[in-house]
N, C-alpha and C positions, 0 to 999 in steps of 0.2 A: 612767760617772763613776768616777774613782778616788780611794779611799780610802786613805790615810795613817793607822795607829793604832798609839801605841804607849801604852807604860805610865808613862811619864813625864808629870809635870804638865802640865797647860794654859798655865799661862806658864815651863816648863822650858826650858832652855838646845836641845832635843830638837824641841819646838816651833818658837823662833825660827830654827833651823836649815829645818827644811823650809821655815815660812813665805816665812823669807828666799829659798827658790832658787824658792816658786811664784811671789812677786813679782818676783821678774827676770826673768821669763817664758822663760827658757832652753831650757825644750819644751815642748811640746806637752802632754806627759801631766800634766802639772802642773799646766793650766791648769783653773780650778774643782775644783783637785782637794780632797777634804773631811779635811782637817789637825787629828786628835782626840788629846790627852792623855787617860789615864786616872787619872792620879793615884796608879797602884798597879797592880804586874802581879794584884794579887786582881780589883780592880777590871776590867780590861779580861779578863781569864777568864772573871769572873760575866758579863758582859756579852754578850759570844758564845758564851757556852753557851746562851743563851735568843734570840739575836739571830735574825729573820728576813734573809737574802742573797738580795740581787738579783742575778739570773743576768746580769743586762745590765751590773753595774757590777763593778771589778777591784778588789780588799782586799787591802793590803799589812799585814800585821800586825809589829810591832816591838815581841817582847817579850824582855827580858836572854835568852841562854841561856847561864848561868853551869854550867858542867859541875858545878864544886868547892862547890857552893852546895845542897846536893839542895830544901831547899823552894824557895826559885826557879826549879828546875828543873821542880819538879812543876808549877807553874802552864806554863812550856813546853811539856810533855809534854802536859797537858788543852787545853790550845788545840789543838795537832797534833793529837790525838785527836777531840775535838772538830771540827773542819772539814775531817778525812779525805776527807770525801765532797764537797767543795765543789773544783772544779779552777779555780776564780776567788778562791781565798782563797789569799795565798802567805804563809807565816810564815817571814818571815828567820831566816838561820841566822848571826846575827852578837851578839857578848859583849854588848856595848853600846853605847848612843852615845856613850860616852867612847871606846871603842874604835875606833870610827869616826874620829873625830878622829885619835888617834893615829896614824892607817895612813895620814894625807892625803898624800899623795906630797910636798909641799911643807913639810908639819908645821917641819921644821927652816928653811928657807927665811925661813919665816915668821913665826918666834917667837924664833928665838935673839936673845940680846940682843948690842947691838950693840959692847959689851966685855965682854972674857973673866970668862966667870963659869964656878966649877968646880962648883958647887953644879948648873948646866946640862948642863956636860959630862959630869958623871958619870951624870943622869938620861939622857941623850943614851944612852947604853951599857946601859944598864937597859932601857930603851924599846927599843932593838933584839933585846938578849933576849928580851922579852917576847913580842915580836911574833911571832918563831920560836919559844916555845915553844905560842902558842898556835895558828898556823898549822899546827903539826907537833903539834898534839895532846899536848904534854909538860909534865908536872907542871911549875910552877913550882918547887914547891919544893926540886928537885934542882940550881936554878941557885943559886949562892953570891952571885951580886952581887946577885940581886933580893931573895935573903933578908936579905943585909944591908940593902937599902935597906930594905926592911920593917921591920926591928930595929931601924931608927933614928926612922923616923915614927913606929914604933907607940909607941916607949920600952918596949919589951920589955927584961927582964933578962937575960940571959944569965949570968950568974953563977949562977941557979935552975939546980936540975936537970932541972926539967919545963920550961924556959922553949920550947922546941920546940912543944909542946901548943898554944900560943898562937897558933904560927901556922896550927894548924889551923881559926881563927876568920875569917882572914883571904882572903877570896876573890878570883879572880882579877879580876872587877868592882870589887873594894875596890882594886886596886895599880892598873886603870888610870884610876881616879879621881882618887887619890893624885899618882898620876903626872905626869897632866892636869895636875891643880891646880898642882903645883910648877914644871911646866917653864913655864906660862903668868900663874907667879903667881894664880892662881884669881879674885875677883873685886877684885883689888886695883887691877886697872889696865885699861886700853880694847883690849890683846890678850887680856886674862884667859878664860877658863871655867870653870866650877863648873859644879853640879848647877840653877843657876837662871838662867844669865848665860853668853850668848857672847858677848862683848865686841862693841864696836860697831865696833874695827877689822874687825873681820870680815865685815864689813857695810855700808860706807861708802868714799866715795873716801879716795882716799891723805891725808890731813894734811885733810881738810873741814877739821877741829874748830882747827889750826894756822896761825897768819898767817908770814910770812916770817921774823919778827925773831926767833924762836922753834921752826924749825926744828931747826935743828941742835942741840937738848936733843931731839930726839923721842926716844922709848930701841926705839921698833920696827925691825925691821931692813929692811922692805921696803918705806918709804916713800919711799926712794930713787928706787924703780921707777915710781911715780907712777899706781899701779894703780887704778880705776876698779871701782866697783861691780860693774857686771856684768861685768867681767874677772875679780873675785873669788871671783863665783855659778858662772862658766862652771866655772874651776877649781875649787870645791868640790864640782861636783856631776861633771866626767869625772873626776874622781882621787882619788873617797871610794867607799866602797860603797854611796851614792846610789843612782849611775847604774849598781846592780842591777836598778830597779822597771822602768826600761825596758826588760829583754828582753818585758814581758807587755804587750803593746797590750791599748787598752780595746778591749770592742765596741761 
């Protein structure tokens, strides 16, 4: 059996995700696979610190590993530590599920809106920084476009002279959340994501929810394409960092 556990809610945007791709049935290992939130990386820590593992079944654990973040980190650290000795327990090494999002090969494909917005495009430029800086291991905060975008969501002062300090509050988990939120409008609309909500374009054929007469108001860019649910699942699970759990077959 394989097990799916991260530290995000039971009805978290984190959930809906996996759910979504075990119910498209897109493989194998997916199939009855056991799809747990924890509600709190404390929570899912305490939990496999006392957990009895079954050697027959394969545990994918997904909890933030925010570098800039050190209490966050430490629950990271005691899971790794904690299951050192388990070689059927795999603890991804990825920021989060916002993060995840972000990197989907299609991300822009599928979200930009379908008139020129700059408030997009500039996140668009940001969002490629980021990516490289965390790819490559590099402080954000030496990039000038991410700190500005920073300064502007957070409403930091900059006219202080300590206003710098501020952004040491601010972790790399926090900007691609932020990020998320803005470029997909958060849970405002049906491409939207937030920390509780994948929107249901993301999940559903092209225009279901759409009659003809009212097409062309749709503001998503890819309903053009006329993409079908599981053309959707296929695509989010070979071109996110999913389709990592399957280098480890169950036994």
């Amino acid at each position: 059996m394989i097990h799916i556990w991260h530290e995000d809610s039971t009805n978290s945007a984190t959930t809906q995700f996996w759910n979504f791709l075990k119910n498209s049935n897109i493989h194998n290992i997916l199939i009855n696979a056991d799809i747990r939130g924890f509600n709190s990386n404390k929570n899912l820590s305490d939990y496999i610190s006392t957990y009895t593992f079954d050697n027959n079944d394969i545990y994918h654990v997904f909890i933030d590993k925010v570098s800039d973040n050190q209490k966050a980190l430490k629950y990271y650290v005691d899971i790794k530590r904690n299951v050192s000795v388990y070689k059927n327990v795999i603890v991804h090494n990825l920021l989060c599920f916002e993060y995840l999002i972000l990197r989907f090969k299609y991300f822009v494909e599928w979200t930009k809106p379908t008139k020129d917005n700059q408030l997009y495009n500039s996140c668009e430029i940001i969002r490629k920084q980021f990516i490289a800086s965390i790819d490559n291991k590099e402080a954000w905060i030496k990039k000038n476009d991410i700190v500005d975008f920073i300064v502007r969501r957070y409403n930091i002062d900059t006219s202080k002279n300590n206003w710098q300090r501020e952004l040491q509050f601010v972790s790399s988990e926090n900007i691609a959340t932020v990020l998320l939120n803005t470029m997909t409008n958060g849970g405002t609309i049906d491409f939207g994501v937030s920390k509780t909500r994948l929107g249901v374009c993301w999940q559903c054929n092209c225009c279901i929810k759409y009659n003809v007469s009212v097409i062309g108001n749709k503001k998503c860019r890819i309903y053009k394409y006329n993409k079908q649910t599981l053309d959707k699942a296929k695509n989010l699970w070979n071109n996110t960092y999913a389709k990592n759990i399957s280098k480890y077959l169950d036994k």
